[in-house]
mmCIF file of the N, C-alpha and C atoms, coordinates in Angstrom:
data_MODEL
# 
_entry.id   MODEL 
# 
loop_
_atom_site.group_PDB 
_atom_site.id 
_atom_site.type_symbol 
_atom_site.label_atom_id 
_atom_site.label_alt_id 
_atom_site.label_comp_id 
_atom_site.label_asym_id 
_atom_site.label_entity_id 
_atom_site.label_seq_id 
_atom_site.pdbx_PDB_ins_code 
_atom_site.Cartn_x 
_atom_site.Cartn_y 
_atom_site.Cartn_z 
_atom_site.occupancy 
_atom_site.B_iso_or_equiv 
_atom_site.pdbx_formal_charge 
_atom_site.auth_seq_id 
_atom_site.auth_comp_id 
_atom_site.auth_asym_id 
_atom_site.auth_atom_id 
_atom_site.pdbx_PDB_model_num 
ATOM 1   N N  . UNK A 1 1  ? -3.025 -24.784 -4.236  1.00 0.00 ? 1  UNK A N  1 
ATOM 2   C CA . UNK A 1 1  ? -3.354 -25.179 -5.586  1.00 0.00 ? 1  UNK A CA 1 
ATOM 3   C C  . UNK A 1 1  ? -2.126 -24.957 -6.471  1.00 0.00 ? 1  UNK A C  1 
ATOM 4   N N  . UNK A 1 2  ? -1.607 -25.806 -7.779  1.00 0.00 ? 2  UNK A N  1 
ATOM 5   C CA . UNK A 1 2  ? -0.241 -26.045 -8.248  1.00 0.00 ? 2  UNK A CA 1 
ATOM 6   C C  . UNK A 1 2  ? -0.756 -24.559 -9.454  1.00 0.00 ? 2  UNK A C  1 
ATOM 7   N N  . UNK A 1 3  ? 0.061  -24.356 -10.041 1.00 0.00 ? 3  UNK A N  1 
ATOM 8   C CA . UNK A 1 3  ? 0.120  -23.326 -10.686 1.00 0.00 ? 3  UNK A CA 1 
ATOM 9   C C  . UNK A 1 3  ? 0.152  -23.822 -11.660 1.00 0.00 ? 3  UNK A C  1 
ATOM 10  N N  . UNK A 1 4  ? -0.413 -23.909 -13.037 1.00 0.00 ? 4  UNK A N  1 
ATOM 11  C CA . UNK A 1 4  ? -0.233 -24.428 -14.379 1.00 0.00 ? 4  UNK A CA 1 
ATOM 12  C C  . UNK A 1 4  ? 0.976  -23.643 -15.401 1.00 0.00 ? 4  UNK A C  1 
ATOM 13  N N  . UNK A 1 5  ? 1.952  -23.926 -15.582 1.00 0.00 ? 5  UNK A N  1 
ATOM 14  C CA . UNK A 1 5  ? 2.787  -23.442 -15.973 1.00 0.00 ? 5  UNK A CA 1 
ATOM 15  C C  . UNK A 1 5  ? 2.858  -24.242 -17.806 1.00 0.00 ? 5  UNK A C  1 
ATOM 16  N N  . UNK A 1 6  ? 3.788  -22.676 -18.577 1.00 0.00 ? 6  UNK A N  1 
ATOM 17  C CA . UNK A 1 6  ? 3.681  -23.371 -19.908 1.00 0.00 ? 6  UNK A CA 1 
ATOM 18  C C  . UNK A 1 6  ? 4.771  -24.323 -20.144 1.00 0.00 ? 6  UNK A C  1 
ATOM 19  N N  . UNK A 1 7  ? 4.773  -25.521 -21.611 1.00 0.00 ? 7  UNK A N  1 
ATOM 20  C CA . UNK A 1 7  ? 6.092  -25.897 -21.090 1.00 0.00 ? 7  UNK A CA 1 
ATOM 21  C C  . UNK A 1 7  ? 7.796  -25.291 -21.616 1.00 0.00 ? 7  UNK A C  1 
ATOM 22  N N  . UNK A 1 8  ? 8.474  -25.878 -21.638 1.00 0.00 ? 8  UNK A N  1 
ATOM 23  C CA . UNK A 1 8  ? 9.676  -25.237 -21.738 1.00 0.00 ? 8  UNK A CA 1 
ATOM 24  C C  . UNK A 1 8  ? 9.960  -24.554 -23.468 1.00 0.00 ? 8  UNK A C  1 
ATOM 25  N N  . UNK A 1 9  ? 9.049  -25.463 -23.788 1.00 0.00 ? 9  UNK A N  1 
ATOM 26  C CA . UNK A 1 9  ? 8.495  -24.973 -25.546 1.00 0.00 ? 9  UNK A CA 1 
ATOM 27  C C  . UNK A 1 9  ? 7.363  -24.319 -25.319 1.00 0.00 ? 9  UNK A C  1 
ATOM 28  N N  . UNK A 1 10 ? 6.733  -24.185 -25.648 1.00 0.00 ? 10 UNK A N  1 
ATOM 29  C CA . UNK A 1 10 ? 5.599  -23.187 -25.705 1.00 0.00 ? 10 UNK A CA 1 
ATOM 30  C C  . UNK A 1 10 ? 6.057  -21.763 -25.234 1.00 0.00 ? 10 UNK A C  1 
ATOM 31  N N  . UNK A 1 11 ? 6.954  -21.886 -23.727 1.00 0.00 ? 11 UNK A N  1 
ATOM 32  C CA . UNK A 1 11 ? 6.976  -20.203 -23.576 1.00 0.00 ? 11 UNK A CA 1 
ATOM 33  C C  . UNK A 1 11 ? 7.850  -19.605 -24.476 1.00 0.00 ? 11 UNK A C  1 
ATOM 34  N N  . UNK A 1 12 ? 9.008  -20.200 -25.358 1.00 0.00 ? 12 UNK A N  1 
ATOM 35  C CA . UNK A 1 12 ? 9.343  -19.329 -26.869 1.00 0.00 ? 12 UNK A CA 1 
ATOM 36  C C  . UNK A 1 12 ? 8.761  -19.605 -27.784 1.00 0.00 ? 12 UNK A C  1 
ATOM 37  N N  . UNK A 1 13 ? 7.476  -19.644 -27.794 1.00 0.00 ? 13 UNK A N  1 
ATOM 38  C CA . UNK A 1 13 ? 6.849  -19.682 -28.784 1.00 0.00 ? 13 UNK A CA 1 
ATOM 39  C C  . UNK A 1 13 ? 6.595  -18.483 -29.648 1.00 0.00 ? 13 UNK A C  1 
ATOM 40  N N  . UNK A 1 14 ? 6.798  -18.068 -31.100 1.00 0.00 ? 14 UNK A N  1 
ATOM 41  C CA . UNK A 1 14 ? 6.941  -16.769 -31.335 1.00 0.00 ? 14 UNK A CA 1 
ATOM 42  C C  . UNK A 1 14 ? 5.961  -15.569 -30.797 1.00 0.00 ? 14 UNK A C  1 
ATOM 43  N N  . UNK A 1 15 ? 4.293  -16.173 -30.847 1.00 0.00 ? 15 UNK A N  1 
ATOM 44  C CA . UNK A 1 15 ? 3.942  -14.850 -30.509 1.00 0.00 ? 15 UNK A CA 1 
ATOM 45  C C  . UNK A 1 15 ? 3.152  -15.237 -29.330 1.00 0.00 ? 15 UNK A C  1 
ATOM 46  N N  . UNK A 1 16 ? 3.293  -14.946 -28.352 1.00 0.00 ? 16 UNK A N  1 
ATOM 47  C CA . UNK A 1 16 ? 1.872  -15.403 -26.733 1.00 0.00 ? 16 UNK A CA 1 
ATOM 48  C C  . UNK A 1 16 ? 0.942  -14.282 -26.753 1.00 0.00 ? 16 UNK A C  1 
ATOM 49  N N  . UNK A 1 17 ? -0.367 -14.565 -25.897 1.00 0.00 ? 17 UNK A N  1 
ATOM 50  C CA . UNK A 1 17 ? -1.115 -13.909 -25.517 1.00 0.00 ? 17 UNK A CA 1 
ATOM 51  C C  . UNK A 1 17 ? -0.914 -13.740 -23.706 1.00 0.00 ? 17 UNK A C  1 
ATOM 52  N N  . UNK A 1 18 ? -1.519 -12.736 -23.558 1.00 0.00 ? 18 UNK A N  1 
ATOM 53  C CA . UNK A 1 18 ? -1.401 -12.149 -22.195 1.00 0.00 ? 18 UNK A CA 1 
ATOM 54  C C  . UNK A 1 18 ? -1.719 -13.544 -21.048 1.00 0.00 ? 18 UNK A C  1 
ATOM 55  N N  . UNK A 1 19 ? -2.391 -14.559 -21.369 1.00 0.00 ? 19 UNK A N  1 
ATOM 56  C CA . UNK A 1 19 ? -2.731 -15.308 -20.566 1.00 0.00 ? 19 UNK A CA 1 
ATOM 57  C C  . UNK A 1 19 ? -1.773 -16.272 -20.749 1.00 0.00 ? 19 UNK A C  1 
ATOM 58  N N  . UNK A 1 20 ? -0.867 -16.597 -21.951 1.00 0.00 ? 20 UNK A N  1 
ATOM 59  C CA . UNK A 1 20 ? 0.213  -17.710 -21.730 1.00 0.00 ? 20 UNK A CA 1 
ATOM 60  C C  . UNK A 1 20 ? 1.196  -16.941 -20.983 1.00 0.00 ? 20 UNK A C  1 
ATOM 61  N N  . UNK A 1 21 ? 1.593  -15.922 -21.476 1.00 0.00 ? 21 UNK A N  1 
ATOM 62  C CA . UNK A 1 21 ? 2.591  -15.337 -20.818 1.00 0.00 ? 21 UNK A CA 1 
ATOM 63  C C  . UNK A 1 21 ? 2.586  -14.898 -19.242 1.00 0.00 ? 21 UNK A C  1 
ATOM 64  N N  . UNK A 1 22 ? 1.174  -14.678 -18.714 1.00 0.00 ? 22 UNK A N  1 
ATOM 65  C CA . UNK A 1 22 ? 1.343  -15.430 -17.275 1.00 0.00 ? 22 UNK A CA 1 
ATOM 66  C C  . UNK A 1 22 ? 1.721  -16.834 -16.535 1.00 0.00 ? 22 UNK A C  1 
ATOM 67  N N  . UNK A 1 23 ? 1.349  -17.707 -17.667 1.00 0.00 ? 23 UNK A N  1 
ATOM 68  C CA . UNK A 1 23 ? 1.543  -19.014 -17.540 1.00 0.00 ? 23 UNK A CA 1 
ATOM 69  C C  . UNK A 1 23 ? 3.131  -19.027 -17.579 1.00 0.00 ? 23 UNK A C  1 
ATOM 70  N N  . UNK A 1 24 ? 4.016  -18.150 -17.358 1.00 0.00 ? 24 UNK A N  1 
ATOM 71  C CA . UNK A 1 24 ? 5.764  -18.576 -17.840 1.00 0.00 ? 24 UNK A CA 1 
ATOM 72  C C  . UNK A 1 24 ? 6.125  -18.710 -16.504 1.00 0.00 ? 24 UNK A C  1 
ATOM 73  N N  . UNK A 1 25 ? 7.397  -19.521 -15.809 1.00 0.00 ? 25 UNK A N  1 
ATOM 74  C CA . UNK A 1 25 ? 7.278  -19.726 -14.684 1.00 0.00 ? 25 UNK A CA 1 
ATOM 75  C C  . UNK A 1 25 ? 8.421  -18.977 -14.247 1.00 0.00 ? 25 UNK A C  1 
ATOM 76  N N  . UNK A 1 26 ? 9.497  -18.761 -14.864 1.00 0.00 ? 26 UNK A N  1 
ATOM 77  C CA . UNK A 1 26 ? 10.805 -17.647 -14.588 1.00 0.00 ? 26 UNK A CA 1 
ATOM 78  C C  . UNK A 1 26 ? 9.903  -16.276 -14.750 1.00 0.00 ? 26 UNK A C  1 
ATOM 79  N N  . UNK A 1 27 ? 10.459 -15.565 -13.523 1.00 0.00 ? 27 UNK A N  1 
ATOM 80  C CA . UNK A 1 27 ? 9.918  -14.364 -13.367 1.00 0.00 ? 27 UNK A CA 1 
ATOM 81  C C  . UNK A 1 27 ? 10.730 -13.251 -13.967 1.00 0.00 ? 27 UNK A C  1 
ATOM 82  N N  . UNK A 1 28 ? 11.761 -13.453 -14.852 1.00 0.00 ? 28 UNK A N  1 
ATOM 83  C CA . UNK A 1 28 ? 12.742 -12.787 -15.700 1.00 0.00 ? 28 UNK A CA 1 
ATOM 84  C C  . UNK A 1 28 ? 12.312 -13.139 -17.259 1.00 0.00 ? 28 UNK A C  1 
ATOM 85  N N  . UNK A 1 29 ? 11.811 -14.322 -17.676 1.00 0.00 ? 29 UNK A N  1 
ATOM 86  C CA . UNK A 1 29 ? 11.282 -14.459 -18.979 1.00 0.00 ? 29 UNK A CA 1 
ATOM 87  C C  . UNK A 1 29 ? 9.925  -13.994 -19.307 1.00 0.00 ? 29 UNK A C  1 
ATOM 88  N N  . UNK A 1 30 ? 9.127  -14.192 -17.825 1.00 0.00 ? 30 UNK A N  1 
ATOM 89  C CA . UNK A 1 30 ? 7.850  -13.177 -18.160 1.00 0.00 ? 30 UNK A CA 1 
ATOM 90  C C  . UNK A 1 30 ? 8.050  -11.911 -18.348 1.00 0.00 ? 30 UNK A C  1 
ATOM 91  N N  . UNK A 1 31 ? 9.015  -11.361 -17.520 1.00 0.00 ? 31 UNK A N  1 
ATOM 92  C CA . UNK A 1 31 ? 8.978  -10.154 -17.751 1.00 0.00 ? 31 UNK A CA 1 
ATOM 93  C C  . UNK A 1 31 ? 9.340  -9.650  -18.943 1.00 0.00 ? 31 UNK A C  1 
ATOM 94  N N  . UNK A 1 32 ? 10.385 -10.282 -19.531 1.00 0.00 ? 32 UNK A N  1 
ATOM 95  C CA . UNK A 1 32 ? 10.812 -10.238 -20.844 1.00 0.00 ? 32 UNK A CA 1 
ATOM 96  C C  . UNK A 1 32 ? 9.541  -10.457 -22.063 1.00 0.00 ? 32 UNK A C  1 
ATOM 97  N N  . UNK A 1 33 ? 8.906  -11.202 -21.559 1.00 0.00 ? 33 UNK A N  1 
ATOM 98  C CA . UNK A 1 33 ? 7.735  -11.258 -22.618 1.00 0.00 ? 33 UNK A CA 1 
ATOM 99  C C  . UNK A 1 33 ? 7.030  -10.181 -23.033 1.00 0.00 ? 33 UNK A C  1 
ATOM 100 N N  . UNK A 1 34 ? 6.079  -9.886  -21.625 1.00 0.00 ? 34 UNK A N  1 
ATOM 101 C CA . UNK A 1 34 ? 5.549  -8.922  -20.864 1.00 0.00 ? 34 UNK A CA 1 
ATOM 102 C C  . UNK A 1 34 ? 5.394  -7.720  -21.677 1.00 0.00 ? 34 UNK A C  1 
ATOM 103 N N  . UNK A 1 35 ? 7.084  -7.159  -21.302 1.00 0.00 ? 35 UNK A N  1 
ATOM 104 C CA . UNK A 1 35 ? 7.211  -6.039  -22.086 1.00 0.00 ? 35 UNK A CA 1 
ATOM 105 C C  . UNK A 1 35 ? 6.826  -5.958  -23.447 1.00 0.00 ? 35 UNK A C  1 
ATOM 106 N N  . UNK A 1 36 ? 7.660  -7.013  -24.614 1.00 0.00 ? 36 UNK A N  1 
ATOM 107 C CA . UNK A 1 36 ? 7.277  -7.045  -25.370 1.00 0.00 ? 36 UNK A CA 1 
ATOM 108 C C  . UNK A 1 36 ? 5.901  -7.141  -26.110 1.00 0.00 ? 36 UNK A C  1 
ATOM 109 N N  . UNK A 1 37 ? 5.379  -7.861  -25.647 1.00 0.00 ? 37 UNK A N  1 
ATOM 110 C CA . UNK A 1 37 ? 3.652  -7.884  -25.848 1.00 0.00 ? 37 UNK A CA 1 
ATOM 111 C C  . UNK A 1 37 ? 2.846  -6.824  -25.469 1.00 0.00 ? 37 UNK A C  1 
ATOM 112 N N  . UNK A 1 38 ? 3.604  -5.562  -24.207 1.00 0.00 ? 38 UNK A N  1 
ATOM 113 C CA . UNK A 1 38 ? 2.716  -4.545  -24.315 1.00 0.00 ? 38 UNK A CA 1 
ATOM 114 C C  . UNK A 1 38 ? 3.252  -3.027  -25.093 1.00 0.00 ? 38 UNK A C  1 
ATOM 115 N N  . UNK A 1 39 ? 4.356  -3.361  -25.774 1.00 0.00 ? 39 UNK A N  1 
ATOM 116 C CA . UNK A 1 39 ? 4.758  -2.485  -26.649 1.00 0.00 ? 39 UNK A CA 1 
ATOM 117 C C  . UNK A 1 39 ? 4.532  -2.824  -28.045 1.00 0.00 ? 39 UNK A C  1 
ATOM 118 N N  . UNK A 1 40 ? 4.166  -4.345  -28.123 1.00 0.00 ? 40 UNK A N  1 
ATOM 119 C CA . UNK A 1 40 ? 3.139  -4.208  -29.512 1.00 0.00 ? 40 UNK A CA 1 
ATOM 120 C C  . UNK A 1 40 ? 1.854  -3.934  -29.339 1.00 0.00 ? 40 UNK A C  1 
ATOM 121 N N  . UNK A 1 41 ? 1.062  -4.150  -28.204 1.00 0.00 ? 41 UNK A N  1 
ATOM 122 C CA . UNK A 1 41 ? -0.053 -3.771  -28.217 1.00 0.00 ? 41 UNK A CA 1 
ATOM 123 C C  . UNK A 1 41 ? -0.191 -1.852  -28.300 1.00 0.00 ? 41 UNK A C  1 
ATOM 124 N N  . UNK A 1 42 ? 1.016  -1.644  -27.683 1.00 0.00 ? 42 UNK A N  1 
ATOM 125 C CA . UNK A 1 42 ? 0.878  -0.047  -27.627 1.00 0.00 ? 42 UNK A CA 1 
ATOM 126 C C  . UNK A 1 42 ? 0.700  0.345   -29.219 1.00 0.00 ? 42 UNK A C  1 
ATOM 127 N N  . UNK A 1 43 ? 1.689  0.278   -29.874 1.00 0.00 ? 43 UNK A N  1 
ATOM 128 C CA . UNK A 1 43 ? 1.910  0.512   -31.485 1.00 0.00 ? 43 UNK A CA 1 
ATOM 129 C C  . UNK A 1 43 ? 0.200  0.188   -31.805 1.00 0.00 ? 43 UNK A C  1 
ATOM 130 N N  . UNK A 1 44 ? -0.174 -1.014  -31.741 1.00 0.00 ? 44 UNK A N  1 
ATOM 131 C CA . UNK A 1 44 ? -1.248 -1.163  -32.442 1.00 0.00 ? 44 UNK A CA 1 
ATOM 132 C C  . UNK A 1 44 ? -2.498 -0.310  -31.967 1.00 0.00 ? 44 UNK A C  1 
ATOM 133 N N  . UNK A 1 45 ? -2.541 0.370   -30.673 1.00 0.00 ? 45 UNK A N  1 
ATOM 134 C CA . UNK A 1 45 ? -3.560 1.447   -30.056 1.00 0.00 ? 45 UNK A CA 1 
ATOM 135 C C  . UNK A 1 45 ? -3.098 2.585   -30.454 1.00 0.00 ? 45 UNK A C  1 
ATOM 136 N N  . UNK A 1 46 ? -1.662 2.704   -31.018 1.00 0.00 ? 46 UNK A N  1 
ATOM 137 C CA . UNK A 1 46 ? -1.429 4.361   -31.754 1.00 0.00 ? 46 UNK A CA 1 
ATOM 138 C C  . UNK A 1 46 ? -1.822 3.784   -33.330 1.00 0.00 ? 46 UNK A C  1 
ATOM 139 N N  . UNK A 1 47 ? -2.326 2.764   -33.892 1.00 0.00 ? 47 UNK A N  1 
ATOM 140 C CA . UNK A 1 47 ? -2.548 2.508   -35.956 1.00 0.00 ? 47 UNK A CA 1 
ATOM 141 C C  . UNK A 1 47 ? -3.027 3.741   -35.756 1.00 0.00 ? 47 UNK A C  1 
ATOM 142 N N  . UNK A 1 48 ? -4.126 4.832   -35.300 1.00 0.00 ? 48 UNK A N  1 
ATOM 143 C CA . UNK A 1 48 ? -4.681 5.466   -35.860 1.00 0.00 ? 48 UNK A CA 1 
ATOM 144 C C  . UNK A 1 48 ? -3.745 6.998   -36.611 1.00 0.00 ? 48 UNK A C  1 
ATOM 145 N N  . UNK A 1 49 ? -2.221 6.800   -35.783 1.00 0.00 ? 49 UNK A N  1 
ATOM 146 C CA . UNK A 1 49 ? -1.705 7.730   -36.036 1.00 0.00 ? 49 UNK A CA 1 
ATOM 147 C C  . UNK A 1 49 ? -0.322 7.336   -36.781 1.00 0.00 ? 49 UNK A C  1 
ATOM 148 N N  . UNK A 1 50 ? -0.481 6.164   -37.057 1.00 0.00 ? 50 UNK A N  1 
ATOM 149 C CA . UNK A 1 50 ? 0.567  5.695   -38.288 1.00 0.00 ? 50 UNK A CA 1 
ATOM 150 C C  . UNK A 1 50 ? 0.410  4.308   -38.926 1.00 0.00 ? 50 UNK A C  1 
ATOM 151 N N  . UNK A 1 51 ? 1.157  4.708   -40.506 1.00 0.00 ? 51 UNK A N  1 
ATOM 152 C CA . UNK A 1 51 ? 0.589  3.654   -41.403 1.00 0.00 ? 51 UNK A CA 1 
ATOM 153 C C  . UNK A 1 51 ? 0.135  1.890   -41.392 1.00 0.00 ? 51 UNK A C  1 
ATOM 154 N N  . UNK A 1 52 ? -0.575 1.465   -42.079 1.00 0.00 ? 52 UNK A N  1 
ATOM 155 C CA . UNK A 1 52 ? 0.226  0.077   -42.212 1.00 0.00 ? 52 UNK A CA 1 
ATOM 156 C C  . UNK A 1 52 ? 1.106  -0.712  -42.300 1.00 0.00 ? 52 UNK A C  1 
ATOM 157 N N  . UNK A 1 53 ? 1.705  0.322   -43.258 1.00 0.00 ? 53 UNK A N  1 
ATOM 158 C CA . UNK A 1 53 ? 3.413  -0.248  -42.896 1.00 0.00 ? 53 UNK A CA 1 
ATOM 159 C C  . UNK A 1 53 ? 4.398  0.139   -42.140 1.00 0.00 ? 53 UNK A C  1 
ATOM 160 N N  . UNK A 1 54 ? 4.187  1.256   -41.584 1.00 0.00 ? 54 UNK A N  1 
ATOM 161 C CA . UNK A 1 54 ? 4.845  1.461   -40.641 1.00 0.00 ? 54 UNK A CA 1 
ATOM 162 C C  . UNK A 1 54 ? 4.462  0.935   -39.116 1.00 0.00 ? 54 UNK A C  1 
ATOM 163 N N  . UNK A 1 55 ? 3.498  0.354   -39.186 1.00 0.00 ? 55 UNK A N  1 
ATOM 164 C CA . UNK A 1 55 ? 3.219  -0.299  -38.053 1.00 0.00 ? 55 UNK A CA 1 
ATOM 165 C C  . UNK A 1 55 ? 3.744  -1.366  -37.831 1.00 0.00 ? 55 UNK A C  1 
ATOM 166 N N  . UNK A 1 56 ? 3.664  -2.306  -39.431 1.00 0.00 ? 56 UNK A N  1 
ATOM 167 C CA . UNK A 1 56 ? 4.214  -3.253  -39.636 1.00 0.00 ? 56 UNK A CA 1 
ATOM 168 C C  . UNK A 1 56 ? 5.675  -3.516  -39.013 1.00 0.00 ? 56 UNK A C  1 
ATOM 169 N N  . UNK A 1 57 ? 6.434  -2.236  -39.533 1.00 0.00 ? 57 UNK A N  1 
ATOM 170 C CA . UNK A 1 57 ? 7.798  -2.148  -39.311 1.00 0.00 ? 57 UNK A CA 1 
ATOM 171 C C  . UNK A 1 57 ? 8.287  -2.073  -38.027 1.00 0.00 ? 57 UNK A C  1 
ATOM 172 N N  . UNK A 1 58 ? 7.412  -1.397  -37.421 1.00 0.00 ? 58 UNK A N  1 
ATOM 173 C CA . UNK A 1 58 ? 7.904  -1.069  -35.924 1.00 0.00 ? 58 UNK A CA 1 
ATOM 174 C C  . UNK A 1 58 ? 7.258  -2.875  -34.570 1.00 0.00 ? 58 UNK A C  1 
ATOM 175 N N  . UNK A 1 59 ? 6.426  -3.374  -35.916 1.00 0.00 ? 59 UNK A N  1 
ATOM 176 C CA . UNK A 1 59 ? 6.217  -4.511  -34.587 1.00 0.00 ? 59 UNK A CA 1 
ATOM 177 C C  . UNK A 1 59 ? 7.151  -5.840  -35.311 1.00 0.00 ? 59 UNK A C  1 
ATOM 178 N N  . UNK A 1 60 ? 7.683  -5.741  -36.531 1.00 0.00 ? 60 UNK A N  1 
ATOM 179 C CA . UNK A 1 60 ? 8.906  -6.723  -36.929 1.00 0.00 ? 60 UNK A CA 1 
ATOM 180 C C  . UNK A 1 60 ? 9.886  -5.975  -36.168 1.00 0.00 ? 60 UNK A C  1 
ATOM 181 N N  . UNK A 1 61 ? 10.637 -5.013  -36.041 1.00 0.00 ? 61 UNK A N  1 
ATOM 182 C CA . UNK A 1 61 ? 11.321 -4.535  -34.945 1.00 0.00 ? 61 UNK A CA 1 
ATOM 183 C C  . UNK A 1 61 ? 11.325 -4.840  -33.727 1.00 0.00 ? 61 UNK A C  1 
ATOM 184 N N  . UNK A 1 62 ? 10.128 -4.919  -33.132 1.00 0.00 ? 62 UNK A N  1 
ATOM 185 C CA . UNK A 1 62 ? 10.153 -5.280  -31.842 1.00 0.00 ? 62 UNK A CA 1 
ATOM 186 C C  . UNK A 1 62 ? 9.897  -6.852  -31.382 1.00 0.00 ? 62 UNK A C  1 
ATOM 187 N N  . UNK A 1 63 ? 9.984  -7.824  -32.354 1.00 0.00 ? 63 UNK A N  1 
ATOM 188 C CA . UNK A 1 63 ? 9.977  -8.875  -32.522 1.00 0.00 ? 63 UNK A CA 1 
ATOM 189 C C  . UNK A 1 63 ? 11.267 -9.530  -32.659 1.00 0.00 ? 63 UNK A C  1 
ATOM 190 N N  . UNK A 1 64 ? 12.253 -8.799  -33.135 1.00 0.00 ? 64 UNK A N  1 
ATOM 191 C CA . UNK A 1 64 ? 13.800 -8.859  -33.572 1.00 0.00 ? 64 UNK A CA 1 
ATOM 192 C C  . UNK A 1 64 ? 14.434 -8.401  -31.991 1.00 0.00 ? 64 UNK A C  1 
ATOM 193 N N  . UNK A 1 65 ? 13.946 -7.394  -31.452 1.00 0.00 ? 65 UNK A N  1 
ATOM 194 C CA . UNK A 1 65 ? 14.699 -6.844  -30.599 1.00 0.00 ? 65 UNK A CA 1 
ATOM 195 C C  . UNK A 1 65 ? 13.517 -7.941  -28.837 1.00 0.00 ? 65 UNK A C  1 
ATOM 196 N N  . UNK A 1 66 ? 12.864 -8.375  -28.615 1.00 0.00 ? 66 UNK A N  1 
ATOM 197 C CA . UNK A 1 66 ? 12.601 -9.466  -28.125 1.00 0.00 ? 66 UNK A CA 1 
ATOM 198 C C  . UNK A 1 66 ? 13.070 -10.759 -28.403 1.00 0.00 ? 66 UNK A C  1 
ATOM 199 N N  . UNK A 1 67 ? 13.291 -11.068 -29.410 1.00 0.00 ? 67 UNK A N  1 
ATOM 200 C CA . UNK A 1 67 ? 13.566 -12.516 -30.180 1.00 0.00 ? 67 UNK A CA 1 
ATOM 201 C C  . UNK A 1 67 ? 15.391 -12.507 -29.111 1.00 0.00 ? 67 UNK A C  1 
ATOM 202 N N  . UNK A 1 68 ? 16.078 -11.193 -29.786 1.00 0.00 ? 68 UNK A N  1 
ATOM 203 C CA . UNK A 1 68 ? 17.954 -10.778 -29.433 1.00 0.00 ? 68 UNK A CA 1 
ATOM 204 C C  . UNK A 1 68 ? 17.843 -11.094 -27.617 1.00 0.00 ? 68 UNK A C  1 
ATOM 205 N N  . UNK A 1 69 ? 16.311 -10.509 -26.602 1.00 0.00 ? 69 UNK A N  1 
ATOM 206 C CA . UNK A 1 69 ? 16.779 -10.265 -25.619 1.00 0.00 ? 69 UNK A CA 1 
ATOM 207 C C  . UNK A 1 69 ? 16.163 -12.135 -25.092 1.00 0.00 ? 69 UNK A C  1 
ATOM 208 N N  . UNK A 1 70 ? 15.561 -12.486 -25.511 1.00 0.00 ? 70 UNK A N  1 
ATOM 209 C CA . UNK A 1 70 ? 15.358 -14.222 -25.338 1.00 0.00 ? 70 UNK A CA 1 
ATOM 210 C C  . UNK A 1 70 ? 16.383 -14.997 -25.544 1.00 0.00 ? 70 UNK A C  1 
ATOM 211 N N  . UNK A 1 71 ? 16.992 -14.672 -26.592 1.00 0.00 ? 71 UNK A N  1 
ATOM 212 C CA . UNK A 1 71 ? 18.563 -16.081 -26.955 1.00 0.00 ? 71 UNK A CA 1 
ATOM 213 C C  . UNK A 1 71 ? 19.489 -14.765 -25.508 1.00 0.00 ? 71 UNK A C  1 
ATOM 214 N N  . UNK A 1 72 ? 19.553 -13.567 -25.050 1.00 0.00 ? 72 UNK A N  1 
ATOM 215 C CA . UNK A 1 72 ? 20.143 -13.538 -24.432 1.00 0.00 ? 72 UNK A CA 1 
ATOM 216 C C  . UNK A 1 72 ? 20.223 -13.741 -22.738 1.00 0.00 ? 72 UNK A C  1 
ATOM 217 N N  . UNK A 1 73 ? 18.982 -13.968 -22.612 1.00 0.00 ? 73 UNK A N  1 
ATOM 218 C CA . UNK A 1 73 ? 18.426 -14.511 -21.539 1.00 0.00 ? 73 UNK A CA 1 
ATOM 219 C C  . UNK A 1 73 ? 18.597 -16.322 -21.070 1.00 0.00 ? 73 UNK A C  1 
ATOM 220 N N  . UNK A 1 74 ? 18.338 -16.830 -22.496 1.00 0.00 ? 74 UNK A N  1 
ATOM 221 C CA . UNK A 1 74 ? 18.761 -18.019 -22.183 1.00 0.00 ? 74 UNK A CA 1 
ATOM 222 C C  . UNK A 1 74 ? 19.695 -18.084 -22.379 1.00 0.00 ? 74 UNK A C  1 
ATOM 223 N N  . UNK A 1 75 ? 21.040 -17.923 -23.093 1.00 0.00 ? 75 UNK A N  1 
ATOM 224 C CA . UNK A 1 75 ? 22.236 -18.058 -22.721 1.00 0.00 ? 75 UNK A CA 1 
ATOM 225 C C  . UNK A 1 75 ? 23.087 -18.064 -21.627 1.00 0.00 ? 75 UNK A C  1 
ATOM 226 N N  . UNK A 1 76 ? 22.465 -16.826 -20.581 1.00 0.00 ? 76 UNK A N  1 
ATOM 227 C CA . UNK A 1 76 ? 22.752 -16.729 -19.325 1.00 0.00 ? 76 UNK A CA 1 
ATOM 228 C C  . UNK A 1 76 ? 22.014 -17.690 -18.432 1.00 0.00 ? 76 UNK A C  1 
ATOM 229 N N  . UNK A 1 77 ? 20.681 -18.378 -18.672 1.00 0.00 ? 77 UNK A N  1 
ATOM 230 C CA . UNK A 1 77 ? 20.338 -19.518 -18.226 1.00 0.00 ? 77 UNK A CA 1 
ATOM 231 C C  . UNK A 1 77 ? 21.048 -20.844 -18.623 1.00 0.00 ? 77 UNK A C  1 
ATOM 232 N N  . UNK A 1 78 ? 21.914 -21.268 -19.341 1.00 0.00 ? 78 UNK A N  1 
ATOM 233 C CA . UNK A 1 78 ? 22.104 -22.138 -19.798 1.00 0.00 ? 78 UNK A CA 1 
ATOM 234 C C  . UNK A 1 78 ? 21.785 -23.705 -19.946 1.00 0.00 ? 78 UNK A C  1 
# 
């Protein structure tokens, strides 16, 4: 059975859910996703122990520092 894969747009799409981001077909950009999506989910299972805005801050952070390791991933893909 073929594997449904996302297309070459969609997988930088700014934010995925756990089920597109299986859908990525490089096993170096999922992983790259991956991470990112479960270190915002982490932040958001610690809100109870820090602010709104500091939550805020730390998942625009990790959006910046995913966003840096994607243009550097595809660069080396070219």
């Amino acid at each position: 059975m073929d594997k449904k894969y996302l297309s070459e747009e969609d997988q930088y799409k700014e934010i995925l859910n756990q089920c597109e981001i299986a859908m990525i077909k490089d096993n170096e950009l999922r992983a790259i996703r991956s991470k990112y999506w479960n270190l915002r989910h982490q932040a958001f299972i610690d809100e109870n122990r820090i602010s709104d805005k500091q939550l805020e801050i730390i998942c625009d952070e990790l959006c910046i520092r995913e966003q840096k390791e994607i243009d550097e991933y595809r660069k080396r893909k070219g």
